[in-house]
N, C-alpha and C positions, 0 to 999 in steps of 0.2 A: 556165333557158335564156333568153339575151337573145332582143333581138326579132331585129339584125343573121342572130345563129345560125341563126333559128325561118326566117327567108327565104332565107336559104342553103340550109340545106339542102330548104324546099318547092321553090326554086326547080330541082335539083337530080331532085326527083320530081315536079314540076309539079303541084304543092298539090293539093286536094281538089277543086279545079273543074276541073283541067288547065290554068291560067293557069301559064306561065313567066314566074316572075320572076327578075328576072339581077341580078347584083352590079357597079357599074360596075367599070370597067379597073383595076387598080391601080396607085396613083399612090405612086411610091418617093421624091419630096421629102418631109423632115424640117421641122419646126418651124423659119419663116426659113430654108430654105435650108442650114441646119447638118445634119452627118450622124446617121445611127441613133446610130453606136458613133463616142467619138471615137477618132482615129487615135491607133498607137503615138507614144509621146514618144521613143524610143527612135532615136538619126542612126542613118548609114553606119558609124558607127565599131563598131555590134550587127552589122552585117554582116560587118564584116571580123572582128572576134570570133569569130563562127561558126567564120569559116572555119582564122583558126589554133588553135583551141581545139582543133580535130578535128584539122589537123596534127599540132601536139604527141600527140594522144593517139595516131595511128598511128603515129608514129615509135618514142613509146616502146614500143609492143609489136613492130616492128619492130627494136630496138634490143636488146629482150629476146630475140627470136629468133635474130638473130644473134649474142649472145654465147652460148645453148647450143648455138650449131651452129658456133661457130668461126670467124668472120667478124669479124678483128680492123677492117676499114675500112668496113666496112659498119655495124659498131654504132659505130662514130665519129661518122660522119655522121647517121646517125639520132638518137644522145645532144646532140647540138649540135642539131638539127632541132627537137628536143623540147625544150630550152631553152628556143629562140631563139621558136619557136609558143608556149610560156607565157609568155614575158613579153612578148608582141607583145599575147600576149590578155588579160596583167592590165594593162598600160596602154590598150589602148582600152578595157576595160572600167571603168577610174578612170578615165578621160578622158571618158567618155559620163555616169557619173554627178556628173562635174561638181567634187568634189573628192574627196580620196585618202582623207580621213577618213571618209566614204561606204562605204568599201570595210573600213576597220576594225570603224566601226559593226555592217555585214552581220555581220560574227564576232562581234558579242557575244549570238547568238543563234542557235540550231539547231531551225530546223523541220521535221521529216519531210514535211509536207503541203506544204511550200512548195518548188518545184523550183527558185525562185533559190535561196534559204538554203543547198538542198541540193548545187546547183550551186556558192553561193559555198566551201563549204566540201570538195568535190569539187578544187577548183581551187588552192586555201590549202595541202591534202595532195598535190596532185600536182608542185605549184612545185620544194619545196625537194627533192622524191627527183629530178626531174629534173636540178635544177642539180649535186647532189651528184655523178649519175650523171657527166654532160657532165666534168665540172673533174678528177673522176677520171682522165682521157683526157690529163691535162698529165703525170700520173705522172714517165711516162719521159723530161721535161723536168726535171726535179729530178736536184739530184746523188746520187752515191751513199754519202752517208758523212754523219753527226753527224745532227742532228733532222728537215732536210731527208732525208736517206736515207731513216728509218723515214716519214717519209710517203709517200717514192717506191713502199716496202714493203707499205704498209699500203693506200693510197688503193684500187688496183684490187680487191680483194676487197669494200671497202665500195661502190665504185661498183658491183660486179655486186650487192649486196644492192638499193641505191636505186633501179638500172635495173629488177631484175623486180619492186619493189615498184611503182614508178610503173608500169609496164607491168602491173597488179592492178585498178589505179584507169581506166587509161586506156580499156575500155571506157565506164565510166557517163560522163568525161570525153567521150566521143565523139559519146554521145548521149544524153547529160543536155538538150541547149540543143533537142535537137527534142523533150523532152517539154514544155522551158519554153515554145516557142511555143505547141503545143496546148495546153497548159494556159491560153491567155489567150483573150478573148471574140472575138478576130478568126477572121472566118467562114472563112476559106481556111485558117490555120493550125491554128484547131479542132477542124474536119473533118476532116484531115489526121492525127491522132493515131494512125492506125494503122501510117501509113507513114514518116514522119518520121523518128524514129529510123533507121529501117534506110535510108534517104538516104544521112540524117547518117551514119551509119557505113560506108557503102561509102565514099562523099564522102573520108573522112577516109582510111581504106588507101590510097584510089586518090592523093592529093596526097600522102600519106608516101611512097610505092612511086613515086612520081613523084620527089620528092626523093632517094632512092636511085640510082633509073637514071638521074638527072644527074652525083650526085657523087663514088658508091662505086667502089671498083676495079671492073672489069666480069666480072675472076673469081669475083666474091664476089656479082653479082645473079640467078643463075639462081632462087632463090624467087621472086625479087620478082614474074618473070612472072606465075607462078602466083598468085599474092598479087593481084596487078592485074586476071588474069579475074577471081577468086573477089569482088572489090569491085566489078565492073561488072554481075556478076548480083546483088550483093545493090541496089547501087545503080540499075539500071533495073527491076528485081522492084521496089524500093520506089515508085519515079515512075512507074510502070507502076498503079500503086494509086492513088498522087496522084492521077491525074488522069479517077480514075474514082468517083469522088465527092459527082458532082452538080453541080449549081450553081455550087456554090465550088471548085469544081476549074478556070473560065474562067480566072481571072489568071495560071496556069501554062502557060495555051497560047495567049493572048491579048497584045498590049500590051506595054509595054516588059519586063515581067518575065518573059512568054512566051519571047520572043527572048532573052532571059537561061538559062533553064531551054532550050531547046532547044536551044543554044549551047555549053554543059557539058554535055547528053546526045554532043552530035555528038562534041565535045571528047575524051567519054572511050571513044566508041568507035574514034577514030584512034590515042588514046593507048593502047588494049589494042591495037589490031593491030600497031601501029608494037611494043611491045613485044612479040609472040610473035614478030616476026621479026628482029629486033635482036641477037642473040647475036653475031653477030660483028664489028657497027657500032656506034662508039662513038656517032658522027654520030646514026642512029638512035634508040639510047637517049635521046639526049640529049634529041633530039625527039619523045618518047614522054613520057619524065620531063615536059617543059616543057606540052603536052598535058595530061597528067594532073591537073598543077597547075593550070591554068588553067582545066581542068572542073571543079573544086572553086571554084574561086572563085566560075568563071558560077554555077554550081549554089546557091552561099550566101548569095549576092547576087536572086538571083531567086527565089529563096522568102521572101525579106525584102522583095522587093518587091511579089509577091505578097498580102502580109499586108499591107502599108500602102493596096493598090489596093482589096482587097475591104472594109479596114475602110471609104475615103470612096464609097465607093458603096453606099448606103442597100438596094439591092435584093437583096446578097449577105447581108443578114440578115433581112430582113422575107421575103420571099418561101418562104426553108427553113422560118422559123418559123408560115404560113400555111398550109405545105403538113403541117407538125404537126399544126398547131390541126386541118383538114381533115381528116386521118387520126383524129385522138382520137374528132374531133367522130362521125365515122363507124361507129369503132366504139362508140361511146357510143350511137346511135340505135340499130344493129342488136343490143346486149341487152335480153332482155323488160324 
């Protein structure tokens, strides 16, 4: 037992003579001035990633649902949604790693323990059944006769196979990126590992179903409602959790990333109401849809900036890890 330890904890029971000894205050400056953990190297460009990574992946299960229920404009826009969210998110994410051959590299190697690897190769499989799905959609733009015909023929049956195969993938796609945050040493994102995920994945229905009640026929959105509560309880059940956490649960209710995060809560609860009552307003919808979207952004944006704030402040990791040491230390004296 050090000696630090040995007066902590007499001071605590007030040692053998009853003298209190105290611990001074604790002071959260680092070495020069530099913090505990350095911050993510990661821009905005990881933010906006988030957020259409999740796009895409609710569209295409959106996209899968309306092709086995019949909803030839609704899985249109959803197939083109899913696209347009994967290749938004493979270029900011070759764009933040700086160059493209970065991005080929990540695939010359598969790690189960590592949630980029797994992520990168989550995203590699879900690209191409996306685009297949989407391009599928020009069919009935092709003529009907010689080589062009049979793929007028042919295309829609493959694109219902690549649509609910991408829609297979597009859970882990959804919330693959909230296990990669917890999975790194920053305090708020860390901490956070229980709820993240289920965020990320209401996050991601609620900006799909959002997209939908902007651009589908309005005969063809009565799920989507349902689809939008069923994303706003898993999504405030999840931030419901965030931010009870501790310590590092501040930067989500705190600070520019606070207002960020509170911003996409409010967002997506105008965006459910405005859609349970929208059935017969296109107007409505629209501004329900737009809502929706917008709570997804604040929302992926402000958990991103949450993790950059807790990583330069030295006290959102020294302080948990004292109240550790504290606890061990505790139980440690009280075994014989």
């Amino acid at each position: 037992m050090t000696d630090a330890t040995r007066h902590r904890r007499l001071g605590r029971r007030g040692g053998d003579g009853g003298e209190q000894l105290t611990v001074p205050p604790a002071d959260f400056a680092s070495y020069y001035g530099r913090p505990v953990l350095k911050p993510p190297v990661w821009k905005h460009d990881i933010a906006g990633y988030l957020f259409t990574g999740g796009l895409a992946a609710g569209s295409a299960l959106i996209g899968a649902g309306a092709q086995l229920t019949g909803r030839p404009g609704l899985r249109k826009v959803s197939r083109w949604a899913a696209l347009g969210g994967v290749a938004a998110s493979t270029y900011l994410l070759v764009h933040d790693l700086g160059r493209p051959d970065r991005f080929h590299h990540m695939l010359r190697v598969a790690k189960l323990t590592s949630p980029m690897s797994v992520g990168t190769w989550i995203l590699a499989a879900f690209g191409p059944l996306a685009g297949v799905a989407a391009v599928a959609e020009l069919a009935p733009l092709l003529p009907q006769h010689g080589a062009l015909g049979l793929a007028r023929r042919i295309a829609p049956p493959i694109g219902t196979v690549a649509g609910l195969a991408a829609a297979a993938t597009a859970p882990a796609l959804a919330t693959y990126t909230g296990v990669l945050l917890a999975d790194t040493a920053v305090p708020s994102w860390h901490d956070a590992y229980p709820s993240l995920p289920f965020v990320f994945a209401g996050s991601a229905l609620a900006a799909a179903a959002g997209v939908g009640l902007i651009a589908a026929p309005a005969a063809e959105t009565a799920p989507l409602r349902r689809l939008v509560l069923a994303a706003a309880a898993i999504e405030l059940g999840g931030g419901h959790w965030l931010e009870r956490q501790g310590l590092t649960a501040e930067p989500y209710t705190r600070g520019r990333s606070g207002r960020l995060v509170k911003a996409g809560r409010a967002l997506l609860v105008v965006g459910t109401a405005a859609a349970l009552v929208s059935r017969k307003s296109r107007v409505l919808s629209a501004i329900s849809g737009a809502a929706l979207v917008a709570s997804s952004v604040a929302t992926r944006f402000g958990v991103f900036e949450a993790g950059r704030v807790s990583a330069r402040d030295p006290k959102y990791t020294v302080v948990p890890q004292r109240e550790r040491l504290d606890q061990n230390g505790s139980a440690a004296f009280r075994q014989p």
